[in-house]
C-alpha positions as a LaTeX table, in Angstrom:
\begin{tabular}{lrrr}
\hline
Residue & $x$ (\AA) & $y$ (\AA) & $z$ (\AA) \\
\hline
Unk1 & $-77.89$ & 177.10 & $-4.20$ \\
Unk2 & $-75.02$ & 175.49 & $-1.98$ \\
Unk3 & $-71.42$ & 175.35 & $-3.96$ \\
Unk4 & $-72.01$ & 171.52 & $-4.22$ \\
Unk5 & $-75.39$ & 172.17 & $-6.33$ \\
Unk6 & $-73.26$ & 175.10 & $-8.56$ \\
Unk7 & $-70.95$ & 172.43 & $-9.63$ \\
Unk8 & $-73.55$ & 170.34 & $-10.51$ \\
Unk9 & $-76.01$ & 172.69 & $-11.93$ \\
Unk10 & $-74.92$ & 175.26 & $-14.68$ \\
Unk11 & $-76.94$ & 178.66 & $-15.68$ \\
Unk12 & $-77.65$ & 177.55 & $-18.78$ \\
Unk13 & $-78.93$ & 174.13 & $-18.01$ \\
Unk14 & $-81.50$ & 175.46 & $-15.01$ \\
Unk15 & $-82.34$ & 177.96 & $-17.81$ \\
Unk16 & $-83.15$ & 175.69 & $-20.47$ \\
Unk17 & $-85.34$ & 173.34 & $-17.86$ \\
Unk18 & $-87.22$ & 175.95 & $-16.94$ \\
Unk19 & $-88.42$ & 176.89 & $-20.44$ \\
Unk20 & $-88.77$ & 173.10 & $-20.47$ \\
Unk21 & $-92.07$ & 173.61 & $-18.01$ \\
Unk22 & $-93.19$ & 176.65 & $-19.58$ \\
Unk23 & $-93.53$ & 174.33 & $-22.81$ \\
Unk24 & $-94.70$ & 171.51 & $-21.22$ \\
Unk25 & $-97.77$ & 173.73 & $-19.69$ \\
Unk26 & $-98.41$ & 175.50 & $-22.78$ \\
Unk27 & $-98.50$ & 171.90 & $-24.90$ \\
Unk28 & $-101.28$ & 170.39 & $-22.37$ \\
Unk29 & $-103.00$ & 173.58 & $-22.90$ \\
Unk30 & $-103.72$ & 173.08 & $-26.29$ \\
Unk31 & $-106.11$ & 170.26 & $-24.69$ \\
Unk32 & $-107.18$ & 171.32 & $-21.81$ \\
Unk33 & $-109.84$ & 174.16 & $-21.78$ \\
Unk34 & $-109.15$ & 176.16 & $-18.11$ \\
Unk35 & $-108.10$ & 174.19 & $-15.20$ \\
Unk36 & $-105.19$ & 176.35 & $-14.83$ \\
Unk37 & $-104.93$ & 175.50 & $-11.44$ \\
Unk38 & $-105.26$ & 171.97 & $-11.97$ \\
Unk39 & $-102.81$ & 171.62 & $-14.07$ \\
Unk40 & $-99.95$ & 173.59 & $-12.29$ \\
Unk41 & $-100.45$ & 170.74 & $-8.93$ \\
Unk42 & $-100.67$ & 168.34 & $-11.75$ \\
Unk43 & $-97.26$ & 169.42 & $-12.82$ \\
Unk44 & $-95.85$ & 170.39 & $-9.91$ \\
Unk45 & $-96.84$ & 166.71 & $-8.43$ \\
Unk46 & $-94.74$ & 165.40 & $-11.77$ \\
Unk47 & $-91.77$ & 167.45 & $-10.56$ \\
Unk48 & $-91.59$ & 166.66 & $-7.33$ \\
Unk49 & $-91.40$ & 162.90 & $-8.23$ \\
Unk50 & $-95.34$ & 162.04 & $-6.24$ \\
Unk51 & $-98.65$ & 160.70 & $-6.84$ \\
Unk52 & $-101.75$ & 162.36 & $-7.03$ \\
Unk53 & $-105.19$ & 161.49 & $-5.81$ \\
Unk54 & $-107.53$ & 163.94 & $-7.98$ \\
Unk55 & $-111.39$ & 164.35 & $-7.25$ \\
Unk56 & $-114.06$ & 165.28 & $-9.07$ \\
Unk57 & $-117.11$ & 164.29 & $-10.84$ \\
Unk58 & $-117.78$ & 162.62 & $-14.13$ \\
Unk59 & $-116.82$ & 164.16 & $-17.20$ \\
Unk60 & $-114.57$ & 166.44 & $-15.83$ \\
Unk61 & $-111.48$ & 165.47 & $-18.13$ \\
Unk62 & $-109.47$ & 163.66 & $-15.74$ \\
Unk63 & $-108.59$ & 161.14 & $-17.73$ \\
Unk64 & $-107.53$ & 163.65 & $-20.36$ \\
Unk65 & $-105.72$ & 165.17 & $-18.17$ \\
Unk66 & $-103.27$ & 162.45 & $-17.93$ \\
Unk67 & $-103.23$ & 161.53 & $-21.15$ \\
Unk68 & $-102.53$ & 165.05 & $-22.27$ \\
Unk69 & $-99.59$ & 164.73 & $-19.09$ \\
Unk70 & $-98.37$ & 161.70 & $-20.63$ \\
Unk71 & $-97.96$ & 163.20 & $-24.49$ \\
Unk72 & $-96.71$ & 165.91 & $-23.21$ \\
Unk73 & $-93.55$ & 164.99 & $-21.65$ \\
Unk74 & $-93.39$ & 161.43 & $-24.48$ \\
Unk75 & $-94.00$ & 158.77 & $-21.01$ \\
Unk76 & $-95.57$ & 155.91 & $-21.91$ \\
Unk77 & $-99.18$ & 155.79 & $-20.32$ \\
Unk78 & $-101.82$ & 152.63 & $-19.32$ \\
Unk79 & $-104.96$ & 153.55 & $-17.83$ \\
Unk80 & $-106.94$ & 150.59 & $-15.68$ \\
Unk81 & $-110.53$ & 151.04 & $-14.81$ \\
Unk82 & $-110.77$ & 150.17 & $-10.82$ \\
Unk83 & $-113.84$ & 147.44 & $-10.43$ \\
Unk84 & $-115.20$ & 145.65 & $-7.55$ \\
Unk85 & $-113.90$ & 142.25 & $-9.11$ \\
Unk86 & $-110.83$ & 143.48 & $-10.07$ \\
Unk87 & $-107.83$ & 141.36 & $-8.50$ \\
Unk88 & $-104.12$ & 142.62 & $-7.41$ \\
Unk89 & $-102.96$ & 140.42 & $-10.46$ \\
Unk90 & $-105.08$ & 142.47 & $-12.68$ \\
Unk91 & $-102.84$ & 145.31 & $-11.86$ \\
Unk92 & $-99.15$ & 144.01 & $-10.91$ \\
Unk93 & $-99.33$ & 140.80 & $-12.91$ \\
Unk94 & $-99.13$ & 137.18 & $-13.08$ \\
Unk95 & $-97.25$ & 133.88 & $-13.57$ \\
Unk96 & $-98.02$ & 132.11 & $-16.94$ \\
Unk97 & $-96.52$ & 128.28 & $-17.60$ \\
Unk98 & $-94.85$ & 128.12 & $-20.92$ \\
Unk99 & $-93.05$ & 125.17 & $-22.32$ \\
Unk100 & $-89.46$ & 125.90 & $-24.48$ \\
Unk101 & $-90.04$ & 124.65 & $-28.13$ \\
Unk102 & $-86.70$ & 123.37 & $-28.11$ \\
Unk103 & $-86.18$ & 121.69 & $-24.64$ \\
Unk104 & $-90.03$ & 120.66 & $-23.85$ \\
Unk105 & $-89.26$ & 122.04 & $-20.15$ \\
Unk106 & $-91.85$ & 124.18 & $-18.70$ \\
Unk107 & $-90.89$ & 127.18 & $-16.93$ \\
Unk108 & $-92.80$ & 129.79 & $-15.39$ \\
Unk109 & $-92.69$ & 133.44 & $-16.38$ \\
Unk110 & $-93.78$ & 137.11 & $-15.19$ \\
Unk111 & $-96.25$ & 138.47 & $-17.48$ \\
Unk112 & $-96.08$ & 142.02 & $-16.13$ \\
Unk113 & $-99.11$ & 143.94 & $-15.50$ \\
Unk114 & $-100.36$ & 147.50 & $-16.44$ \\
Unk115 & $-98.43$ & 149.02 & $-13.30$ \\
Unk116 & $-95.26$ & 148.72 & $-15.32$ \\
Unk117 & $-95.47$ & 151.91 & $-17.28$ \\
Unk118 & $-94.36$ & 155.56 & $-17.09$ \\
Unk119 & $-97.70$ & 157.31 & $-16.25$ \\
Unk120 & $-100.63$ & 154.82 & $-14.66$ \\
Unk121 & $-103.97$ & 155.96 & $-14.28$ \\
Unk122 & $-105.78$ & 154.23 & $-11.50$ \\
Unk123 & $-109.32$ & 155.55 & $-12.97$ \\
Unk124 & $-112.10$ & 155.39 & $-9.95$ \\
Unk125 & $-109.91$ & 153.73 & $-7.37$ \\
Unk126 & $-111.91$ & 153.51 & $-4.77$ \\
Unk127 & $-114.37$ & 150.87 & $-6.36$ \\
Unk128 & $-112.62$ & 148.27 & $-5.97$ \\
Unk129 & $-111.78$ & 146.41 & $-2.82$ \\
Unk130 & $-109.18$ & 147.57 & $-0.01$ \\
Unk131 & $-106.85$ & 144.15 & $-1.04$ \\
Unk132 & $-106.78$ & 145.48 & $-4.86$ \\
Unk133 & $-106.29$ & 148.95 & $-3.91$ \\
Unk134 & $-102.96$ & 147.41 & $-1.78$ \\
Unk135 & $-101.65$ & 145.94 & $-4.57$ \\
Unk136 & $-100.54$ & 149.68 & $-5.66$ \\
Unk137 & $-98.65$ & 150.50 & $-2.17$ \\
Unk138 & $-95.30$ & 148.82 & $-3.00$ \\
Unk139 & $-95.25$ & 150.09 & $-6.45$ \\
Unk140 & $-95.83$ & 153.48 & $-5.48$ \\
Unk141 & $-93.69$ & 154.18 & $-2.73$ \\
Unk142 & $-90.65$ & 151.73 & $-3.25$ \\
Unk143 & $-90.69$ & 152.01 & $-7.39$ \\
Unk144 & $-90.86$ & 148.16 & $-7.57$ \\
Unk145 & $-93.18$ & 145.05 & $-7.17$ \\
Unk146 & $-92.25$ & 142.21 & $-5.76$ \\
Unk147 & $-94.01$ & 138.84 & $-6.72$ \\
Unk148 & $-93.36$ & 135.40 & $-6.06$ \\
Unk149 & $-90.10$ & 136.11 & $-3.77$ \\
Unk150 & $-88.61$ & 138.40 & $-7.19$ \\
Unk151 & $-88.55$ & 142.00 & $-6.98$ \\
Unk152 & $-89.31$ & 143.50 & $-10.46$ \\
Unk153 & $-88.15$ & 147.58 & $-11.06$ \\
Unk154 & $-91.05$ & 149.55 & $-12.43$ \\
Unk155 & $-89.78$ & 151.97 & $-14.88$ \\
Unk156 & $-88.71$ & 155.75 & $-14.35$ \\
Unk157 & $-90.50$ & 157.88 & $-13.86$ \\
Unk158 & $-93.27$ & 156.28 & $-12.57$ \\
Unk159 & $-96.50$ & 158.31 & $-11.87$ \\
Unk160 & $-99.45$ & 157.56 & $-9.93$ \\
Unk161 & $-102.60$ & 159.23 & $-10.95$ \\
Unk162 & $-105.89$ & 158.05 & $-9.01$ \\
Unk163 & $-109.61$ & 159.47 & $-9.55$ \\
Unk164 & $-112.03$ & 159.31 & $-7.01$ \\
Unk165 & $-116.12$ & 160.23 & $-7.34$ \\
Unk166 & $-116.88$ & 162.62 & $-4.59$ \\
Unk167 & $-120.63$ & 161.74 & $-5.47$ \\
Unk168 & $-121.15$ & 158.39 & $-5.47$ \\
Unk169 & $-121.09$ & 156.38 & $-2.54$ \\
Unk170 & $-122.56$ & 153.42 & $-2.92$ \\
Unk171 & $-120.42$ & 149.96 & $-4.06$ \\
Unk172 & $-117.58$ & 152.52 & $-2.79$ \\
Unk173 & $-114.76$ & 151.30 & $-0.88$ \\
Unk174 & $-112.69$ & 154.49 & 1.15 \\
Unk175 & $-108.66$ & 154.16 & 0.78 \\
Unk176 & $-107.01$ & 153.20 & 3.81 \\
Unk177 & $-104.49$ & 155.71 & 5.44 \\
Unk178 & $-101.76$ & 154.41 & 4.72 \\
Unk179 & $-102.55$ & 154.34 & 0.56 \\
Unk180 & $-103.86$ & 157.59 & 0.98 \\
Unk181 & $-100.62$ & 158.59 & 2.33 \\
Unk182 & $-98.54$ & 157.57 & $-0.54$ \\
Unk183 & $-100.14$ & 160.23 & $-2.99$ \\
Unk184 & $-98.11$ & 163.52 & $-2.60$ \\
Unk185 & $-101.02$ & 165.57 & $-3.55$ \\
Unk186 & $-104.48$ & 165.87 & $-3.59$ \\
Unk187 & $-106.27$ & 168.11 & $-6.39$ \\
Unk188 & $-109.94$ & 168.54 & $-6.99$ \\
Unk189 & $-110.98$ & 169.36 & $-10.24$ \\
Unk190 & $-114.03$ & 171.42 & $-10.93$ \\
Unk191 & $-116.55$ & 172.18 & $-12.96$ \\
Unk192 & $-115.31$ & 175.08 & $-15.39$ \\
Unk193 & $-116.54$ & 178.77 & $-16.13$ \\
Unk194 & $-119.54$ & 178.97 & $-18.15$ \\
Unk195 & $-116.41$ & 180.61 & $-21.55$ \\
Unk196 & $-115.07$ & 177.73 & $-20.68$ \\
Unk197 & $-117.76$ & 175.13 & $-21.13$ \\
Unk198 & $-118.98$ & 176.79 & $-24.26$ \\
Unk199 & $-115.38$ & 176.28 & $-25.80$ \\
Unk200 & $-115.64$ & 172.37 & $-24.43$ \\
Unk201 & $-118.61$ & 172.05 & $-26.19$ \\
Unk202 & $-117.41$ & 173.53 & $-29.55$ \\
Unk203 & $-113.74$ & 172.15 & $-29.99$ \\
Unk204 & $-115.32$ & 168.37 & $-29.20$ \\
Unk205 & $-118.41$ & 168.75 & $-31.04$ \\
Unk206 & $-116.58$ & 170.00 & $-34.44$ \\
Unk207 & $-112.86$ & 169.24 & $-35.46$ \\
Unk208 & $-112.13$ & 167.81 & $-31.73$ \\
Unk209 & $-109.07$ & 168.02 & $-29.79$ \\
Unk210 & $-105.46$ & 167.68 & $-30.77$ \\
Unk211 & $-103.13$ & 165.11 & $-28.98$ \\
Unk212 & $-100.48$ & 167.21 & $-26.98$ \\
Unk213 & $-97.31$ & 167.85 & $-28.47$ \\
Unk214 & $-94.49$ & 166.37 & $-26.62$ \\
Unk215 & $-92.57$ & 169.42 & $-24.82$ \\
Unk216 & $-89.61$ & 167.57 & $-23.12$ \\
Unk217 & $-87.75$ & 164.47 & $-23.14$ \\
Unk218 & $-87.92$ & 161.68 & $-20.40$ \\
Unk219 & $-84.42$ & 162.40 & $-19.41$ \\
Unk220 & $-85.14$ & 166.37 & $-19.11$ \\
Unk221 & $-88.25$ & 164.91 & $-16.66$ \\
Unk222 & $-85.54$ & 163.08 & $-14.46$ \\
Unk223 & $-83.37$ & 166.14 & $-14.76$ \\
Unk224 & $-86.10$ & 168.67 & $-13.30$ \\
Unk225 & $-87.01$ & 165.90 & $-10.75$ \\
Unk226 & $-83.16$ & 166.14 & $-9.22$ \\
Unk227 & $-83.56$ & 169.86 & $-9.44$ \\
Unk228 & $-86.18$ & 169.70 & $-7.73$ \\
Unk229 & $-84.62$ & 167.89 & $-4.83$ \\
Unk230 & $-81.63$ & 170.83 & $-5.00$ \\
Unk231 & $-84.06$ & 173.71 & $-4.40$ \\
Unk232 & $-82.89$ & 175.66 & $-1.60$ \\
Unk233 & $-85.02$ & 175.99 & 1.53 \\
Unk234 & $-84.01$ & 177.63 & 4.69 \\
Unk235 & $-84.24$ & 176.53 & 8.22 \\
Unk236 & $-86.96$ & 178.75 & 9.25 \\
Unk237 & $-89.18$ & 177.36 & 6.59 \\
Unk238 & $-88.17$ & 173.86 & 7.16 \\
Unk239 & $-89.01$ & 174.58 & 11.05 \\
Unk240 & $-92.43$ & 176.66 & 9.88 \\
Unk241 & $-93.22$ & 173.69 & 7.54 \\
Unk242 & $-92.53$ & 170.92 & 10.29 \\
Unk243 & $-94.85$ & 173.11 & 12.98 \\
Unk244 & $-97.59$ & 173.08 & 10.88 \\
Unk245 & $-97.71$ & 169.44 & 9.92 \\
Unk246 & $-97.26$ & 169.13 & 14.04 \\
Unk247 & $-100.12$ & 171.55 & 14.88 \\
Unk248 & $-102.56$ & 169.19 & 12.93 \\
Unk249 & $-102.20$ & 166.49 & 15.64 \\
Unk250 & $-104.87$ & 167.81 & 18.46 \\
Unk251 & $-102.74$ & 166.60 & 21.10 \\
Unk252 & $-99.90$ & 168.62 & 20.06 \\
Unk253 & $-101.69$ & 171.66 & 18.74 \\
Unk254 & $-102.01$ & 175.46 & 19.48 \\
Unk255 & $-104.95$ & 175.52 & 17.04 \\
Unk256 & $-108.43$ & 175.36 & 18.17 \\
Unk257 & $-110.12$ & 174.66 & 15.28 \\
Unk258 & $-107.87$ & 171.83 & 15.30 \\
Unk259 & $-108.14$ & 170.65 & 18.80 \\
Unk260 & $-111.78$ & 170.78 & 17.86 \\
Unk261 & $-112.12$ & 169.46 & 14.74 \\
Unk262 & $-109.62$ & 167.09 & 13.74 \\
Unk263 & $-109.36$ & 163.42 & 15.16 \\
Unk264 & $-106.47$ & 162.55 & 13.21 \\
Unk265 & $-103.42$ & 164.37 & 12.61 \\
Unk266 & $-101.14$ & 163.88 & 9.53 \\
Unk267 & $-97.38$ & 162.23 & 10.24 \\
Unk268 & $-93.87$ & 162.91 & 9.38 \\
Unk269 & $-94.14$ & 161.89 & 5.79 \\
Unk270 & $-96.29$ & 165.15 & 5.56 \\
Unk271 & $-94.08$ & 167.37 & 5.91 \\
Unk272 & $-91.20$ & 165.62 & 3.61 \\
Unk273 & $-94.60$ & 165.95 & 0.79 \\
Unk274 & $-94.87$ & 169.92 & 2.08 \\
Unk275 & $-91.04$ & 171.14 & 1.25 \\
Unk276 & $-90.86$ & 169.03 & $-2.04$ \\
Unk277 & $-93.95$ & 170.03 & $-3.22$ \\
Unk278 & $-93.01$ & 173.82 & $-2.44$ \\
Unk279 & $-89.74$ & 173.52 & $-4.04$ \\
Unk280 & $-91.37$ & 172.17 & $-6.83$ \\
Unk281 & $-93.57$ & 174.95 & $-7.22$ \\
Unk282 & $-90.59$ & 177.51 & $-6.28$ \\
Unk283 & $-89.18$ & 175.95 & $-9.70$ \\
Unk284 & $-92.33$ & 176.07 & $-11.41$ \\
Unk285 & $-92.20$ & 180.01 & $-10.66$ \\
Unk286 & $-89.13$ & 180.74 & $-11.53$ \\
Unk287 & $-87.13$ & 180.35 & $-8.50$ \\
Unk288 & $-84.40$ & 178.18 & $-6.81$ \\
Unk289 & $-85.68$ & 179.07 & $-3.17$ \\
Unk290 & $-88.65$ & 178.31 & $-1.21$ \\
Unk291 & $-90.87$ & 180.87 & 0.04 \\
Unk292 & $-93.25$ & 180.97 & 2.84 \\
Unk293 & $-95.69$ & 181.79 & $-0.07$ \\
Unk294 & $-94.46$ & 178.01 & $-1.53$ \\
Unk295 & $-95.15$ & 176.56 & 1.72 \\
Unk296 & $-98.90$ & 177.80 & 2.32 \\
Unk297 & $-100.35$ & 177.69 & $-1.23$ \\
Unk298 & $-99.00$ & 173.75 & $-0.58$ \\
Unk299 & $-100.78$ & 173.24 & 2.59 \\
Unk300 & $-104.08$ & 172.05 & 1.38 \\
Unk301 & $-103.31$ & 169.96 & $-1.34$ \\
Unk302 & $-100.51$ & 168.30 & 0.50 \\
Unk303 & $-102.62$ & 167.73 & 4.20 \\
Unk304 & $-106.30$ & 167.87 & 2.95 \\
Unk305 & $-105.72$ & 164.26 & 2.37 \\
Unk306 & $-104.06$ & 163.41 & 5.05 \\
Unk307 & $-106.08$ & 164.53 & 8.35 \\
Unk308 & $-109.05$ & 163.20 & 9.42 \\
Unk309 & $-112.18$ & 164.80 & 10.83 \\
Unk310 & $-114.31$ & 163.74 & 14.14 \\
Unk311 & $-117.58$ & 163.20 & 14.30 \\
Unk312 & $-118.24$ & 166.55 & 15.16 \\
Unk313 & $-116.92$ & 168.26 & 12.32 \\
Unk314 & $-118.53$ & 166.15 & 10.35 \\
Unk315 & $-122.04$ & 166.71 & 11.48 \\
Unk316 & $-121.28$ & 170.46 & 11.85 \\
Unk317 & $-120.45$ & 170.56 & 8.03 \\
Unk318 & $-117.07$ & 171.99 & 9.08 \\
Unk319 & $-114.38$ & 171.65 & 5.63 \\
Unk320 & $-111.24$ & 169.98 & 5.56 \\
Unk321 & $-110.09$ & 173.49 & 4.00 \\
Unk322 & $-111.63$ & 175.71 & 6.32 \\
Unk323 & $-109.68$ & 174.03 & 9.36 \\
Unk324 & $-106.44$ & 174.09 & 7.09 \\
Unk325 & $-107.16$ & 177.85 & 6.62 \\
Unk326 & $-107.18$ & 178.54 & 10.53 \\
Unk327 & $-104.04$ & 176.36 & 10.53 \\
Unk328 & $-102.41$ & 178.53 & 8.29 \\
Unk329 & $-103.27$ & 182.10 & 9.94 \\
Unk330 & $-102.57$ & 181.48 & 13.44 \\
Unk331 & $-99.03$ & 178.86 & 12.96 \\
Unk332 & $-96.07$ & 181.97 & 11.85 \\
Unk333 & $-92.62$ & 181.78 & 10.56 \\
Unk334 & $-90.27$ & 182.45 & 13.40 \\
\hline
\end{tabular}
């Protein structure tokens, strides 16, 4: 770390965050059965101060999964169930009329909506339609929603977790670009191991699960978020992480499977998603430098999301991943 982040970072404290995550993992996994995976970009997403969009069919446990998040780290949580008639005041909130007991004057107040919490979970987003699904953009990227000329802070942290059903299409309404863009990350949960299931089915079907323990404070969160941002990454990878957001764009690209494939390339605020979400995972491993390794096991989660496939790929079959991967093998660090 620079001399700047020594002064502001002492051994002891980085120590005693990092045993913070440890804890925090090992609390949600007194909950969650597997997912291992799932729950490290879960927590690395938390870290790095994003949103995730997480896919995956019913019953999965994704709404668990936050919840567990949520206990876990002692953030307050709301959950709102995405419909087709669901309205943006249904999320950010409303104006009522009241009238002072004292004065008879009537005055008009903010009743805030579910958005103003800690951790919001945007269950099944995509069934409701693309003006609802707005409603979340200001919230998510600038912290704050603004109704009726008054801009009202959400509180910190504030944590965006969205479910999508890969399966059902119909009544369905895709996220624009520019929402989809907003979510840091985006993790796919699936089904688990067949040990795995069996344990599901016996912990729910006898005593149940236990709530998660809370592992850290709020103010240790915010803590590990600024660590986060004082990660060390060197130019090479910052150049290495910037050419591969660049070679998704086919008219910039080396990559054929690109040139091919995609129609779409992913912008600039890909790459600022890449480096924090690798320094976030640096941290999660123990480490207060990114790594090339940092960088590539971040590429699909962070991009998959965020490129778009022609037509041809998508009659072909070809997978979002499988261009990623040829992305990754041919694009080196200088």
């Amino acid at each position: 770390m620079s001399e700047r982040d020594a002064v502001a970072w002492s051994e002891s404290e980085i120590a005693s965050l990092g045993a913070k995550i440890g804890a925090l993992k090992a609390s949600m996994a007194r909950v969650i059965i597997g997912q291992e995976e799932v729950v490290d970009l879960l927590v690395t997403c938390l870290l790095a101060g994003g949103h995730a969009l997480v896919e995956g069919v019913p019953g999965l446990g994704k709404t668990l999964l936050v919840k567990s998040l949520a206990q876990a780290t002692d953030m307050e949580f709301r959950r709102v169930q995405f419909t087709p008639d669901l309205m943006p005041s249904d999320i950010v909130g409303t104006e009522i009329l009241e009238e002072d007991a004292s004065t008879r004057q009537r005055v008009f107040r903010f009743q805030q909506g579910p958005v103003f919490t800690q951790v919001l979970l945007a269950d099944e987003i995509n069934r409701a339609p693309p003006k609802t699904q707005s409603a979340l953009l200001e919230a998510m990227q600038e912290r704050a929603v603004t109704f009726a000329g008054t801009t009202h802070k959400l509180p910190r942290p504030f944590f965006v977790l969205a479910t999508q059903n890969p399966i059902e299409q119909a009544g369905t309404y895709p996220l624009p670009e520019a929402q989809l863009d907003r979510f840091l990350l985006r993790i796919d949960v699936v089904y688990p191991t067949e040990d795995e299931e069996v344990l599901m089915v016996s912990r729910t079907t006898h005593a149940g699960l236990d709530d998660a323990e809370p592992a850290m404070t709020v103010e240790e969160l915010l803590r590990l978020q600024q660590l986060v941002r004082d990660i060390e990454i060197g130019e090479h990878l910052l150049r290495y992480a910037t050419r591969l957001v660049r070679n998704t764009r086919p008219a910039l690209t080396t990559v054929a499977a690109v040139k091919q494939h995609i129609g779409w390339g992913a912008g600039p605020r890909a790459g600022q998603a890449l480096v924090l979400a690798s320094k976030a995972r640096a941290l999660m491993q123990g480490r207060l430098a990114v790594t090339r390794d940092d960088i590539q096991a971040m590429l699909l989660p962070v991009l998959a999301h965020r490129v778009l496939r022609n037509f041809e790929a998508e009659a072909d079959g070809i997978a979002i991943a499988d261009i990623l991967h040829a992305l990754r093998n041919e694009i080196r660090v200088d």
